[in-house]
TIVO-2410 file (N, C-alpha, C; in nm, 3 decimals):
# residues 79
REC num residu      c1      c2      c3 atome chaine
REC   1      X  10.690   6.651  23.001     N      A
REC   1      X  10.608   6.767  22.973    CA      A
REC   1      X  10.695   6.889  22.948     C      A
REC   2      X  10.807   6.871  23.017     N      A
REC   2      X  10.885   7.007  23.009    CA      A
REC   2      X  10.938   7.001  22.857     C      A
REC   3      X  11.004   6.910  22.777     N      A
REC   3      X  11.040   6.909  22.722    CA      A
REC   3      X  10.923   6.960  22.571     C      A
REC   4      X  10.841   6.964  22.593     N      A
REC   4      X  10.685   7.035  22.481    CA      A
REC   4      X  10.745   7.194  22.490     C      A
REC   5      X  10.743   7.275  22.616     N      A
REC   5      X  10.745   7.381  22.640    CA      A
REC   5      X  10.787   7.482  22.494     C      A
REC   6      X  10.931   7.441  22.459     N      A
REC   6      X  10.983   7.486  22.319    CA      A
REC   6      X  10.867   7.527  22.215     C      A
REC   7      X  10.820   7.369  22.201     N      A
REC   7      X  10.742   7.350  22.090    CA      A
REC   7      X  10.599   7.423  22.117     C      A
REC   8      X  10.554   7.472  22.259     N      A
REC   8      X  10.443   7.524  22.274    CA      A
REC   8      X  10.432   7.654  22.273     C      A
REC   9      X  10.560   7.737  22.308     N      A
REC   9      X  10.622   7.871  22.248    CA      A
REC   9      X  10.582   7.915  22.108     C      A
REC  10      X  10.696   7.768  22.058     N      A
REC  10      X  10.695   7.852  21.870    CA      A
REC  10      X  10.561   7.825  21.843     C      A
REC  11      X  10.455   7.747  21.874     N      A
REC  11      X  10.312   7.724  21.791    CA      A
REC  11      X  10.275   7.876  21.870     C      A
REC  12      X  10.291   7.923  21.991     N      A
REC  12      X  10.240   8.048  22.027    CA      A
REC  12      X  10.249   8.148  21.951     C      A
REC  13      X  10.373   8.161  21.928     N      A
REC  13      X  10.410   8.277  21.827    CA      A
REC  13      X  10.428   8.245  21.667     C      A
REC  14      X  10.403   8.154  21.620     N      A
REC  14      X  10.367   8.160  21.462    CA      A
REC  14      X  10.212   8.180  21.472     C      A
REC  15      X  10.221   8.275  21.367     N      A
REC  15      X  10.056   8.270  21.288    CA      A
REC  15      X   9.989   8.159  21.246     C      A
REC  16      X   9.879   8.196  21.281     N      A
REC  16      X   9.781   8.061  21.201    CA      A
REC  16      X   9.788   7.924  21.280     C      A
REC  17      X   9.888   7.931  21.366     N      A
REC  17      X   9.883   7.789  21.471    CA      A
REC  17      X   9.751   7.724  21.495     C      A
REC  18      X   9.684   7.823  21.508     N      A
REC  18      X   9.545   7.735  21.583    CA      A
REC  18      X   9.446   7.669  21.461     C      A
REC  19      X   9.515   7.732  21.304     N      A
REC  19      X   9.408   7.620  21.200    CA      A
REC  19      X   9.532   7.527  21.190     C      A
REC  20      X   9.650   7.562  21.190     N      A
REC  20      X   9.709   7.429  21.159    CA      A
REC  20      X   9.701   7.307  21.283     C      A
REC  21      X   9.674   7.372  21.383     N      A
REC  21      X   9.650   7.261  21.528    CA      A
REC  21      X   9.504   7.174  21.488     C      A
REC  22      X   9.428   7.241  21.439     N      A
REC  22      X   9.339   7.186  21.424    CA      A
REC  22      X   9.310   7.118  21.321     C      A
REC  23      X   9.370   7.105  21.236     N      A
REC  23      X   9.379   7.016  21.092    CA      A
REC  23      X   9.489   6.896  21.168     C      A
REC  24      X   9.546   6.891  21.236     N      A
REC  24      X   9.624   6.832  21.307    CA      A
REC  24      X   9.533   6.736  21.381     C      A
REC  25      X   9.425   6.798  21.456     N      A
REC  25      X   9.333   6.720  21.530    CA      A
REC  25      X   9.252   6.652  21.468     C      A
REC  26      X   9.194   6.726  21.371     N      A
REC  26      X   9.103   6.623  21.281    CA      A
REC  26      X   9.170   6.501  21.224     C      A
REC  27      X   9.295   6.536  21.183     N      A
REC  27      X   9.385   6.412  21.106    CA      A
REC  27      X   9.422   6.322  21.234     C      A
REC  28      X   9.405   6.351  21.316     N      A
REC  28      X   9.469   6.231  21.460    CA      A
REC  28      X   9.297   6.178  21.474     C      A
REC  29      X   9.179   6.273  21.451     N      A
REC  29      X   9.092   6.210  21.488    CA      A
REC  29      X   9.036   6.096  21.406     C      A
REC  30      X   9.078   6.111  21.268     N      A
REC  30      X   9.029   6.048  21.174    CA      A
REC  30      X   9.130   5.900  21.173     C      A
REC  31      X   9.250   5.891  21.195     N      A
REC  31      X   9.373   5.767  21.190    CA      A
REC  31      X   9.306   5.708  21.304     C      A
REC  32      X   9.229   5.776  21.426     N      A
REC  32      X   9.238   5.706  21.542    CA      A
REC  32      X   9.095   5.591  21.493     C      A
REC  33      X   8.959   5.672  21.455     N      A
REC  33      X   8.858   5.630  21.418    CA      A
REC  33      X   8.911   5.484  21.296     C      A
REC  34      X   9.043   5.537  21.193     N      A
REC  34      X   9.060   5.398  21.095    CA      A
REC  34      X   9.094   5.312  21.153     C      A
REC  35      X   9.171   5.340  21.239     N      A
REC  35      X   9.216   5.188  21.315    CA      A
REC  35      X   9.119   5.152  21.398     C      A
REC  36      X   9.066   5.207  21.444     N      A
REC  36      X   8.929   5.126  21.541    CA      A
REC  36      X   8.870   5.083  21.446     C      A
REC  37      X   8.799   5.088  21.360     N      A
REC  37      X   8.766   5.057  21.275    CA      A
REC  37      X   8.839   4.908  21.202     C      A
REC  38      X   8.945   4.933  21.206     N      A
REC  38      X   9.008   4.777  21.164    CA      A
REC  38      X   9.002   4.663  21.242     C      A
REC  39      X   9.069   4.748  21.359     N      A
REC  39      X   9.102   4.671  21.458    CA      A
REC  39      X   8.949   4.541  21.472     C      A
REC  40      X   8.831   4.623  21.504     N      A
REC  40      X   8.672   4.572  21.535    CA      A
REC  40      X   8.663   4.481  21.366     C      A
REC  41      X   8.734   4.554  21.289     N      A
REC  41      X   8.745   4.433  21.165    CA      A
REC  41      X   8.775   4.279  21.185     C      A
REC  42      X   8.920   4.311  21.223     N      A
REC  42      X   9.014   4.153  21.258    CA      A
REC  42      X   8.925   4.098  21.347     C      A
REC  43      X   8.901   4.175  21.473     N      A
REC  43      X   8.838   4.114  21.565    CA      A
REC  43      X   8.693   4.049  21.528     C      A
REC  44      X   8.618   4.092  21.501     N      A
REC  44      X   8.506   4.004  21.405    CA      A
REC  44      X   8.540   3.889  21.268     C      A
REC  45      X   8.641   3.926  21.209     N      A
REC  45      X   8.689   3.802  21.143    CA      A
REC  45      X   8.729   3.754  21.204     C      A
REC  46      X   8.808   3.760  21.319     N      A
REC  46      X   8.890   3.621  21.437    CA      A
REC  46      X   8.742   3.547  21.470     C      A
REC  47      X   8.663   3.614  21.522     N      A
REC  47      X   8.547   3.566  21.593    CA      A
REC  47      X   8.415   3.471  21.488     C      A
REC  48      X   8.442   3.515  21.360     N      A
REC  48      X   8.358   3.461  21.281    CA      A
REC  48      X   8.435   3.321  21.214     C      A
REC  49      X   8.541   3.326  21.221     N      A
REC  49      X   8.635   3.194  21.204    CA      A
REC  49      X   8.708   3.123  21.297     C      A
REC  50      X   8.703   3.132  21.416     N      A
REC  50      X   8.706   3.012  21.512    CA      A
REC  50      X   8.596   2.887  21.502     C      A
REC  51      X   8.494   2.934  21.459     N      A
REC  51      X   8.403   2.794  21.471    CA      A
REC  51      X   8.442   2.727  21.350     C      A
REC  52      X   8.453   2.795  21.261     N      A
REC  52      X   8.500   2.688  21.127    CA      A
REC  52      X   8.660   2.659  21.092     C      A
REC  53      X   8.774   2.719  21.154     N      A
REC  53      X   8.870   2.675  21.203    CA      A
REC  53      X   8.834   2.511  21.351     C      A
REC  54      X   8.734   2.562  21.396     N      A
REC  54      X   8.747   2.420  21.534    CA      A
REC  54      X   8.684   2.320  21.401     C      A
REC  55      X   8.601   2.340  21.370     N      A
REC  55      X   8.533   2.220  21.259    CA      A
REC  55      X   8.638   2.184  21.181     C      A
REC  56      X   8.719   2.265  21.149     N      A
REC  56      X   8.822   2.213  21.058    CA      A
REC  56      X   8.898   2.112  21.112     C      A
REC  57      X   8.937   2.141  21.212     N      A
REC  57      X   9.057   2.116  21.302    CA      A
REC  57      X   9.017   1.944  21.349     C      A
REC  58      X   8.869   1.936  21.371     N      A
REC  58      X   8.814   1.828  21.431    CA      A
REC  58      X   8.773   1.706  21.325     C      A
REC  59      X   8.791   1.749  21.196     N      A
REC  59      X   8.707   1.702  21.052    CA      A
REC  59      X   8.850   1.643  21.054     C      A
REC  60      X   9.029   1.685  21.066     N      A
REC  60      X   9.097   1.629  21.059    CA      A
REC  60      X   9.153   1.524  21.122     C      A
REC  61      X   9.106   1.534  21.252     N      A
REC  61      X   9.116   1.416  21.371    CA      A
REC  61      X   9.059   1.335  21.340     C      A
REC  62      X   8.957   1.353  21.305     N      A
REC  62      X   8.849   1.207  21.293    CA      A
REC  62      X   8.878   1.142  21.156     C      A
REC  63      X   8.939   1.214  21.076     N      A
REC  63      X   8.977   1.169  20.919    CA      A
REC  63      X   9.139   1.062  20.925     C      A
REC  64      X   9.201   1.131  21.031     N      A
REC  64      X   9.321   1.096  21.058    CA      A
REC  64      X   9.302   0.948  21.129     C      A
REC  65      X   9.178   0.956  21.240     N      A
REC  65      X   9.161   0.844  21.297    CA      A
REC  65      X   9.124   0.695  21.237     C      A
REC  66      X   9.088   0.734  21.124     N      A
REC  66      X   9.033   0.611  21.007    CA      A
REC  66      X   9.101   0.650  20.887     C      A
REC  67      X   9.164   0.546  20.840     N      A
REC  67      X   9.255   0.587  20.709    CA      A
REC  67      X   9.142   0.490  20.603     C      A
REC  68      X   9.194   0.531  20.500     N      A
REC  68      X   9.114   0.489  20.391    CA      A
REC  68      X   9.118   0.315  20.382     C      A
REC  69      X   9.228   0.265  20.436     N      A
REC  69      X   9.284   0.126  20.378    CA      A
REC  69      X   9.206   0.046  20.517     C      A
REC  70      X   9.192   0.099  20.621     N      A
REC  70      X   9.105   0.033  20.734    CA      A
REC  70      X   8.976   0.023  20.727     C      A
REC  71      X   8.933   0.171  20.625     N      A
REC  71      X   8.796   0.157  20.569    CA      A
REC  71      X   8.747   0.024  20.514     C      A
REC  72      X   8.847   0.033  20.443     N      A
REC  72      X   8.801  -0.077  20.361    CA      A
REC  72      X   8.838  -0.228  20.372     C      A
REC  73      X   8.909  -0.228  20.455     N      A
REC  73      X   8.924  -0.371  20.535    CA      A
REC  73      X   8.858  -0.396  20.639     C      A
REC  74      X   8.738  -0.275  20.696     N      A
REC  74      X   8.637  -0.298  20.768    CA      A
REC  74      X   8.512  -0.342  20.654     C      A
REC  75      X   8.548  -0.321  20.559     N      A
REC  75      X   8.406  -0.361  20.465    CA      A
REC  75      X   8.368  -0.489  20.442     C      A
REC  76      X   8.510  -0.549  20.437     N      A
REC  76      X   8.561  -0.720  20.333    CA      A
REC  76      X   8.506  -0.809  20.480     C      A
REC  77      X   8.412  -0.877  20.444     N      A
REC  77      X   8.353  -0.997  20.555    CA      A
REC  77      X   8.493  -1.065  20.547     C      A
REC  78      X   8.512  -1.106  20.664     N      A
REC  78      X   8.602  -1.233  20.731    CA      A
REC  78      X   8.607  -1.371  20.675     C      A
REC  79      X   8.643  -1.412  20.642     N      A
REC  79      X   8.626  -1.558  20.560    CA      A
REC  79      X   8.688  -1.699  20.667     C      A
***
C-alpha cells in the first residue's frame, strides 16, 4: 500500500484526475464484465459437450470391442 502513496499524490495534484480515474473505472468495469462473460461462455460449452464427448468416447469402446472381421465371422453358420 505504501508503495501507491507516490502515485496517489501526483493523481492529487494533476488536473482532471478524477475524469481520467473514472474512464479508468469504467474501462476495468467493462474488461471485468468481458471476461465474465467468456469465462460463463467456455463454461457452458464445457458443460454442453461432456455428454457428447462421453457418447463419443463410449461409441468407440464398443466399436473397438467388435472389429469388422469378427462381425462377420459371427454371421457365416459353422459347417
Amino acid at each position: 500500500m505504501y508503495r501507491l502513496l507516490p502515485i496517489f499524490l501526483m493523481l492529487a495534484v494533476s488536473p482532471e484526475s478524477d475524469k481520467k480515474l473514472e474512464h479508468l473505472s469504467s474501462f476495468i468495469t467493462a474488461t471485468k464484465d468481458t471476461v465474465l462473460g467468456i469465462r460463463n461462455g467456455i463454461e457452458s460449452f464445457h458443460a454442453a459437450m461432456m455428454p457428447f464427448m462421453e457418447s463419443q468416447e463410449t461409441g468407440k469402446t464398443s466399436a473397438s470391442a467388435s472389429t469388422p472381421k469378427e462381425s462377420e465371422e459371427e454371421s457365416k453358420p459353422l459347417a
